[in-house]
PAZAPA-4460 file (N, C-alpha, C; in steps of 0.05 Angstrom, whole numbers, plus 32768, in hexadecimal, padded with zeros to 4 digits):
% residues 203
    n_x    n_y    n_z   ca_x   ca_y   ca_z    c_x    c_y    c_z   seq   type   mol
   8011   7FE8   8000   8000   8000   8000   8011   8019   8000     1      X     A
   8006   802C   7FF1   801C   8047   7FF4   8017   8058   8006     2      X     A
   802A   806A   800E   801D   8080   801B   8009   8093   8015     3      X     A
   8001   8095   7FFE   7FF3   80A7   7FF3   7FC9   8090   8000     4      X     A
   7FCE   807F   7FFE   7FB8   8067   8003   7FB7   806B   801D     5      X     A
   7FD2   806C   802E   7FCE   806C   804F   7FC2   8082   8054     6      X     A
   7FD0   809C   804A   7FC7   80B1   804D   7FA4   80B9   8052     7      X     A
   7F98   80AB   8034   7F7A   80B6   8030   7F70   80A0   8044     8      X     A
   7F78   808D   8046   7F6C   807E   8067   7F6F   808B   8084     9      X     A
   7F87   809A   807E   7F87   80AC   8099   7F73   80BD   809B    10      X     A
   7F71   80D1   8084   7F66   80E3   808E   7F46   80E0   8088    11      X     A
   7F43   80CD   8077   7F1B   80C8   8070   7F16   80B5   8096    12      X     A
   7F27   80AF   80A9   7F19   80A5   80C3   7F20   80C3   80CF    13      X     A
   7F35   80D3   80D0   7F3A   80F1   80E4   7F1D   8100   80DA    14      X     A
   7F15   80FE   80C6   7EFF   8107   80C1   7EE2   8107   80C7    15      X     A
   7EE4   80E8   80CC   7ECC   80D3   80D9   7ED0   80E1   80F1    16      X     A
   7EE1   80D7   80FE   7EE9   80DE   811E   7EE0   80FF   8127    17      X     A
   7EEB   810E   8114   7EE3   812A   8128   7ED3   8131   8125    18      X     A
   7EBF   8128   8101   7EA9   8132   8100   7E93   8128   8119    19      X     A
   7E9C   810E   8118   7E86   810A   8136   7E82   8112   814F    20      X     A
   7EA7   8116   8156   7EA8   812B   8173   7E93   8141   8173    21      X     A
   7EA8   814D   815D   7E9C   8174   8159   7E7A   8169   8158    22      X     A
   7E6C   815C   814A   7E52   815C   8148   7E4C   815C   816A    23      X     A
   7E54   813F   8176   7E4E   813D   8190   7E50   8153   81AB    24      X     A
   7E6C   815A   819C   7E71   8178   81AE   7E5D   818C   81AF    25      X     A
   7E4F   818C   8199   7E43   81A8   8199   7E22   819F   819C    26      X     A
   7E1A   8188   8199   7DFC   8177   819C   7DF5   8171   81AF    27      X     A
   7E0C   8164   81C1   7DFF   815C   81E0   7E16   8160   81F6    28      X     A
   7DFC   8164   8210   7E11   816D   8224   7E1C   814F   8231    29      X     A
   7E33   8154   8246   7E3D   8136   824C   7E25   812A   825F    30      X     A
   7E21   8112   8256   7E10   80FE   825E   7DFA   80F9   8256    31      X     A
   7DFA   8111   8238   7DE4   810C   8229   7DE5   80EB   8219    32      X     A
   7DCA   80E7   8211   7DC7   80C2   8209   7DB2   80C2   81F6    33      X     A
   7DBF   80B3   81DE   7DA2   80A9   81D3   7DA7   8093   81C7    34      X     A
   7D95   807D   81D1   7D95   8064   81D3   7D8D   805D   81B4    35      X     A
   7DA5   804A   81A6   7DA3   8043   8183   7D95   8029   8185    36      X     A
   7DA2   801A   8197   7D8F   8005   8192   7D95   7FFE   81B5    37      X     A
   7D8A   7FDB   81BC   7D8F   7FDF   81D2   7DAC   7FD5   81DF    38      X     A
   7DBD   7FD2   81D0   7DD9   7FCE   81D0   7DE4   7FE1   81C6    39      X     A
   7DDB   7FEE   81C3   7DF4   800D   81B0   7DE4   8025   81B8    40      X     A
   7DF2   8038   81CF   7DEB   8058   81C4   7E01   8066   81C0    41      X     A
   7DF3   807A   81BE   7E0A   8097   81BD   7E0E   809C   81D4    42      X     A
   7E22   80A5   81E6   7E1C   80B7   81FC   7E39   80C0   8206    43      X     A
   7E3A   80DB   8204   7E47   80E8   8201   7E5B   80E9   821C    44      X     A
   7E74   80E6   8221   7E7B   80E8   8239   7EA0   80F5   8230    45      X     A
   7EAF   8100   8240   7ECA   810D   823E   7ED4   80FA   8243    46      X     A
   7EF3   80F2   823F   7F08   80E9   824D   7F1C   80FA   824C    47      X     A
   7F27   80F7   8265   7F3E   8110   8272   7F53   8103   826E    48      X     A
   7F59   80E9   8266   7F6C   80D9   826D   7F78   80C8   8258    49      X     A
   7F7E   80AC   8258   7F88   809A   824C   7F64   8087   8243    50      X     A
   7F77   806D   8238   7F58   8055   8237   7F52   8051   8256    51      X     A
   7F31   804F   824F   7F2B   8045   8267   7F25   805A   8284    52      X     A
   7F27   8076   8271   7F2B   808B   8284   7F43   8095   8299    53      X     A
   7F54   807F   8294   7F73   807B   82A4   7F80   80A2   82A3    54      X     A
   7F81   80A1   82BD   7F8F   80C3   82BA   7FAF   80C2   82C9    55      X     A
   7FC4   80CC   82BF   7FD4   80CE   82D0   7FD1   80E9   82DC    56      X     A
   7FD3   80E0   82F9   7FD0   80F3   830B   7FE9   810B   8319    57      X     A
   7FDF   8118   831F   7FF1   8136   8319   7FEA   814C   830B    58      X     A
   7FF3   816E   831C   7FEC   817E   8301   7FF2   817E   82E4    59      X     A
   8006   8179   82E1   800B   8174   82C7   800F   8157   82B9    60      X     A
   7FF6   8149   82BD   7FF1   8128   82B5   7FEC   812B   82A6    61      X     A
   7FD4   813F   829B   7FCE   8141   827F   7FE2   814A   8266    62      X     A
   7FE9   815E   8272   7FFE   8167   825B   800F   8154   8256    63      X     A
   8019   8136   826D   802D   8131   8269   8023   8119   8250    64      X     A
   800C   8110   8253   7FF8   8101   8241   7FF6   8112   8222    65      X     A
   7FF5   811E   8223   7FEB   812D   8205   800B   8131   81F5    66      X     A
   8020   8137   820E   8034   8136   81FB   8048   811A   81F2    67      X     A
   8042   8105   820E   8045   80EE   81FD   8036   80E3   81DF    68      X     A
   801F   80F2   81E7   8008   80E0   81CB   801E   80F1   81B9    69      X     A
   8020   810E   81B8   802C   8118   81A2   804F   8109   8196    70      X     A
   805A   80FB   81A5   8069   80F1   81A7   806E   80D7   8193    71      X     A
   8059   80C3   81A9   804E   80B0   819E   8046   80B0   817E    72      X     A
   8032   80C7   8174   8034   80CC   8159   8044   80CD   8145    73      X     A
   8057   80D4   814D   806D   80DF   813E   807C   80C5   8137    74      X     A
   807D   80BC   814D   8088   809D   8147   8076   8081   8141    75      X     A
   805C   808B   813E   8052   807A   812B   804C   8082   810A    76      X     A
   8050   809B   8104   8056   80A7   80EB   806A   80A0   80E4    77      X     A
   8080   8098   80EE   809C   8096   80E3   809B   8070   80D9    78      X     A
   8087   8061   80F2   8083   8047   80ED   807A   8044   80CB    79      X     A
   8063   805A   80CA   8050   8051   80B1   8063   805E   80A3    80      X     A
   8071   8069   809E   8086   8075   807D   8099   8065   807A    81      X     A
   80A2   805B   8098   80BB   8042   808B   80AF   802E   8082    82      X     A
   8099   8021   8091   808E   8003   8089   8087   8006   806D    83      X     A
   807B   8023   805D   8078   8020   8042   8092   8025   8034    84      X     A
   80A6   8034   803B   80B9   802D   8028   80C8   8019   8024    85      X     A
   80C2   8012   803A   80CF   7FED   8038   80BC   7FDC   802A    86      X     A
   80AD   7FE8   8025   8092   7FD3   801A   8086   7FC1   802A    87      X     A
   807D   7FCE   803F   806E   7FBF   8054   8058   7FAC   8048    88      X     A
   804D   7F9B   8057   8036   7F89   804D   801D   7F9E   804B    89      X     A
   800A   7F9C   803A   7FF2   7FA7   803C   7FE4   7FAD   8058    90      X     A
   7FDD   7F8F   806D   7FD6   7F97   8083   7FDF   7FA3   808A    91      X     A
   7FFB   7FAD   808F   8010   7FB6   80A0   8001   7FCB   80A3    92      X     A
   8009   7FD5   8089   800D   7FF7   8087   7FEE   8002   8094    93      X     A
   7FD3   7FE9   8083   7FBF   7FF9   8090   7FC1   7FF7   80AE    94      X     A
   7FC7   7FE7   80BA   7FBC   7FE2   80CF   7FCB   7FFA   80DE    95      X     A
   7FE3   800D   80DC   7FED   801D   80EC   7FE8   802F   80DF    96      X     A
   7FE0   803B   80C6   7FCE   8048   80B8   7FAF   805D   80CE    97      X     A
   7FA9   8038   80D8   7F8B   803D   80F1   7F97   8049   8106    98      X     A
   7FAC   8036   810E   7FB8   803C   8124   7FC0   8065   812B    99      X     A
   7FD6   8060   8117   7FD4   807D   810D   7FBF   8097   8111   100      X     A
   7FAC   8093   8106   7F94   80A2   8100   7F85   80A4   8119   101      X     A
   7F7F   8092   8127   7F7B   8092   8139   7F8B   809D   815A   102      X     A
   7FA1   809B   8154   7FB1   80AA   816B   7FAC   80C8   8160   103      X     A
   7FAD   80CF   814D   7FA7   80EF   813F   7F8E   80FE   8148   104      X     A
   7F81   80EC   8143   7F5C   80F2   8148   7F60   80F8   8165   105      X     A
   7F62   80EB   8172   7F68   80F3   819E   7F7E   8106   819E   106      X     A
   7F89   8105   818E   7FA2   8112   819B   7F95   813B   818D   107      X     A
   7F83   8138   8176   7F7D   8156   8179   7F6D   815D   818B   108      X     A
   7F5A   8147   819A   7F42   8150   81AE   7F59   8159   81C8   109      X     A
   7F70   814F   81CA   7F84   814D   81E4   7F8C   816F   81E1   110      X     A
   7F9B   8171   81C2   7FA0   818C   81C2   7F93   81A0   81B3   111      X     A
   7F78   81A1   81AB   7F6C   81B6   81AA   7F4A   81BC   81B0   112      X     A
   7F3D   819C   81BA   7F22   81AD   81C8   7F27   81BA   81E5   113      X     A
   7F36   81C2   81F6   7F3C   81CB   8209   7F32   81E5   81FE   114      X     A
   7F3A   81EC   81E8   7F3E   8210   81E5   7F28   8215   81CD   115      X     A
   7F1C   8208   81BD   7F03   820A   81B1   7EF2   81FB   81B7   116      X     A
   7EE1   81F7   81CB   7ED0   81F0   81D7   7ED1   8200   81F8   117      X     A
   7EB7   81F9   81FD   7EB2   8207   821B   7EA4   81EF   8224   118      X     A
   7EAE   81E4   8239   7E9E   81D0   8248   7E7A   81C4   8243   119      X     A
   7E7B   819F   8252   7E63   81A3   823D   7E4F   8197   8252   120      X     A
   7E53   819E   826F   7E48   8197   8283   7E2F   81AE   828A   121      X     A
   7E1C   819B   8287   7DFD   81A7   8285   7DF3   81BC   8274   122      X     A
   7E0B   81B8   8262   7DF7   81C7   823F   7E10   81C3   822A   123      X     A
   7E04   81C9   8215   7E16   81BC   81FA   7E2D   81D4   81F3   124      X     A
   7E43   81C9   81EC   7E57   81E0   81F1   7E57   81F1   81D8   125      X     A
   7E61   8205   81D9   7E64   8211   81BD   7E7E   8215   81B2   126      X     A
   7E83   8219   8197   7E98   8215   818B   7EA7   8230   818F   127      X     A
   7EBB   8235   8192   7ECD   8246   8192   7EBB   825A   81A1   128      X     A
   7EB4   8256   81BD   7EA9   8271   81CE   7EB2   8287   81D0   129      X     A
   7EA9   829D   81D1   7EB5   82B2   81D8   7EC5   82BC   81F5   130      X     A
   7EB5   82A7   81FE   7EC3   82A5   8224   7EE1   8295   8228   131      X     A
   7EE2   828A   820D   7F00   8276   8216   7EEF   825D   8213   132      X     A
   7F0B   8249   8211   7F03   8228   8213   7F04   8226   8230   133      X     A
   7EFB   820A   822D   7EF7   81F9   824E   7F18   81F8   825E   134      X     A
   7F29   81FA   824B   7F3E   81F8   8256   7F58   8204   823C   135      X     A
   7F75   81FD   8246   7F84   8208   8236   7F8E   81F4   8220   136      X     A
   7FA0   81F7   820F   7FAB   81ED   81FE   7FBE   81D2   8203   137      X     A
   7FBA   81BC   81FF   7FC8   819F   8206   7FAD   8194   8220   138      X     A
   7F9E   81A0   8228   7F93   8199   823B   7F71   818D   823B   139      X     A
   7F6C   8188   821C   7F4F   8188   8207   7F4B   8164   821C   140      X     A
   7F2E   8164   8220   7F2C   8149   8223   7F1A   8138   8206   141      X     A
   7F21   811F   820A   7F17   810A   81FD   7EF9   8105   81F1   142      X     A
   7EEA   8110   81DE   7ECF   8105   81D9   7ECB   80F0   81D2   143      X     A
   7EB7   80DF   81EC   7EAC   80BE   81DC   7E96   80BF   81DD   144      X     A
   7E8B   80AE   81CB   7E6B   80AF   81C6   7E67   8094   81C0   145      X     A
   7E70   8082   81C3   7E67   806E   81AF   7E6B   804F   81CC   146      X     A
   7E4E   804B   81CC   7E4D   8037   81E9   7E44   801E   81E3   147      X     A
   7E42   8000   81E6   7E35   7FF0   81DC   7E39   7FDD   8205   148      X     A
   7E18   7FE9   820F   7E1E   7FD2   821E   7E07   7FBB   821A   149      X     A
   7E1A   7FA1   820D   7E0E   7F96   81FF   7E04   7F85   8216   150      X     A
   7E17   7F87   8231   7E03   7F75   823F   7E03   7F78   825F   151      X     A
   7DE8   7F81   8271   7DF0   7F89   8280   7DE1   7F80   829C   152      X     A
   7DDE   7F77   82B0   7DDA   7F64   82C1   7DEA   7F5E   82DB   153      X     A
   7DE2   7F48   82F3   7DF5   7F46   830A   7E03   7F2E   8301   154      X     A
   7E1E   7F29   8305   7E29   7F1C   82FB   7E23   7EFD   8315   155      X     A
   7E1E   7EE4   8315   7E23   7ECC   831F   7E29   7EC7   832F   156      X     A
   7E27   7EC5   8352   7E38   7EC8   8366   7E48   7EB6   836C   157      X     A
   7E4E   7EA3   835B   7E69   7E92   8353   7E80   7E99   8344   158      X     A
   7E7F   7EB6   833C   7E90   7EC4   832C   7E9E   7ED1   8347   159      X     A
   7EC4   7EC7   8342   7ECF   7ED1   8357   7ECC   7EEF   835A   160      X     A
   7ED8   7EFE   8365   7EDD   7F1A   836F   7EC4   7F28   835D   161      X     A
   7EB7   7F1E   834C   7EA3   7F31   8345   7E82   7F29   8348   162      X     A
   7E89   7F0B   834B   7E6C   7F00   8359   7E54   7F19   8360   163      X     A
   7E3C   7F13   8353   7E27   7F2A   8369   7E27   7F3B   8357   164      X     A
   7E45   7F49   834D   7E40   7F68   8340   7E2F   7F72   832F   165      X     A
   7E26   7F80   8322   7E12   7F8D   8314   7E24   7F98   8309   166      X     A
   7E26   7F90   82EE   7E3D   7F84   82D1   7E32   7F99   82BA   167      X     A
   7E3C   7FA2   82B0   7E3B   7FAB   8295   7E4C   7FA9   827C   168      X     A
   7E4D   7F99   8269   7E5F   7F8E   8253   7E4B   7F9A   8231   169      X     A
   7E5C   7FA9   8232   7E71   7FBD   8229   7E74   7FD0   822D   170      X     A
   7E82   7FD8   8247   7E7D   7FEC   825B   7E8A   8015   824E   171      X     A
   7EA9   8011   824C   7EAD   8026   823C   7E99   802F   8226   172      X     A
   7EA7   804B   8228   7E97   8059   8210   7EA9   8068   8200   173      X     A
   7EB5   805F   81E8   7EC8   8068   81D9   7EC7   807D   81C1   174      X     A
   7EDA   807B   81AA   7ECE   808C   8192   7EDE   807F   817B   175      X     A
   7ED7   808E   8159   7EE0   807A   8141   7EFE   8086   814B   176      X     A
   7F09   808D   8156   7F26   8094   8156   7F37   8077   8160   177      X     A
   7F2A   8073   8182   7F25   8057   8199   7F23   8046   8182   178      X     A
   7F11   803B   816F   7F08   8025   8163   7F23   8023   8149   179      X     A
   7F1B   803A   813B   7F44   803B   8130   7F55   802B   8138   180      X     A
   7F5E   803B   8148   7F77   8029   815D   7F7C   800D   8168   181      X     A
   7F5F   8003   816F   7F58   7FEA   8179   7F58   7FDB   815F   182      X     A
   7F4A   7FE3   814C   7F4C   7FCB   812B   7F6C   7FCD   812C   183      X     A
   7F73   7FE3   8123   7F92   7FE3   8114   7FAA   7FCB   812A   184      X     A
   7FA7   7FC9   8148   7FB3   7FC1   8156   7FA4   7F9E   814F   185      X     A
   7F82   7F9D   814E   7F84   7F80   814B   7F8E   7F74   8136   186      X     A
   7F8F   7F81   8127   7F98   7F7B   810C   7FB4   7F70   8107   187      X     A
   7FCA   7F7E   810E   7FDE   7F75   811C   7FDC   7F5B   8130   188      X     A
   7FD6   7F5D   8137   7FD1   7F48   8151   7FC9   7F27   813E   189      X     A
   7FB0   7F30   8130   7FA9   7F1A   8122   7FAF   7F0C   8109   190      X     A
   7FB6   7F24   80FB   7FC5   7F1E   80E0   7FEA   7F1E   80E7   191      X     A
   7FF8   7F18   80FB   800A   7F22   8100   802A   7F15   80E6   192      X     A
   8020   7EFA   80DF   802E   7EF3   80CF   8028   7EFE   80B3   193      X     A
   8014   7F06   80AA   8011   7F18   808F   801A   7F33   8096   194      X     A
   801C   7F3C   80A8   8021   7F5A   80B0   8048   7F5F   80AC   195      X     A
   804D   7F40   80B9   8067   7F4D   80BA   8072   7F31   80B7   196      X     A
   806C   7F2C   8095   807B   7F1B   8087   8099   7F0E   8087   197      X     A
   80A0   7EFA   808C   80C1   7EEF   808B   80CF   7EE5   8075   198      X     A
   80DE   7EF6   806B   80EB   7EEC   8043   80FA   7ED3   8055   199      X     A
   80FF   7EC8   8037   810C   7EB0   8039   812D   7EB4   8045   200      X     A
   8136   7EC9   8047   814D   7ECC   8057   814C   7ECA   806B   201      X     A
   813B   7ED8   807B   812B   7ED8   809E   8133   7EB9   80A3   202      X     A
   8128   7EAC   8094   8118   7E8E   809B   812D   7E84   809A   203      X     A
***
């Protein structure tokens, strides 16, 4: 695959991705919901943090987060230009292509809804306010909207350490940036001998 192929894969999902934020940003306030089916809604919630909501803690956790991701980027950009000039396998390239695109997609909500947007706690925020953003520059949090709890109930009181609980599976609530990253990584994972082929020299 060329770069020019990775490329329009990058940016036709950065596209997907923010158009849904910015829509979400400016449509519902956080904890707004509307139920798609009964395993899938929308519902809008921030992350301040890593997956999973994970925050490193400290005044400057966040910043120290936004400038790893920026980091991190850079050195998966450099992954996707070598693997094609070496002539990476097709999976390859897409799959860090996703990977790619998807660290991009979070990493602009990290460094720029802080400062165009205004908070979206108990009404829908507006775009570039005249009062300032919710916060400063590197310090933007995370938009997810996208929930599937496909199944939700007390879990079996023969189930160790969670016996009894009142369970919900598929509990996060992520975005197409999250779903990016997770294909491109399984992909790897699963295709791993097409991804990263062994010539007959290797062998």
């Amino acid at each position: 695959m060329s770069l020019k192929k990775a490329g329009f894969f990058i940016i036709l999902i950065l596209l997907i991705d923010q158009i849904s934020k910015i829509y979400i940003k400016t449509h519902f306030a956080i904890g707004d919901e509307i139920e798609v089916f009964d395993w899938f809604r929308i519902l809008f919630v921030e992350n301040e943090g890593m997956a999973w909501g994970t925050k490193i803690p400290g005044e400057y956790g966040k910043l120290a987060l936004t400038l790893f991701r920026l980091v991190a980027i850079v050195g998966i950009g450099y992954w996707l230009w070598d693997s094609v000039r070496k002539g990476g396998s097709r999976i390859l390239i897409f799959a860090i292509s996703l990977i790619f695109a998807g660290a991009f997609g979070n990493i602009i909500d990290s460094v720029f809804y802080g400062i165009i947007f205004d908070d979206s706690y108990g009404h829908i925020a507006s775009f570039l306010p005249e009062s300032g953003g919710y916060s400063s520059l590197f310090h933007g949090k995370v938009v997810d909207m996208l929930y599937f709890p496909l199944w939700n109930g007390y879990l079996p009181d023969w189930i160790p350490f969670w016996g009894g609980q009142y369970f919900t599976f598929f509990e996060p609530v992520f975005n197409i940036a999250d779903s990016a990253i997770s294909v491109g990584v399984v992909m790897l994972l699963l295709f791993n001998k097409r991804a990263f082929p062994k010539n007959e020299h290797e062998e």
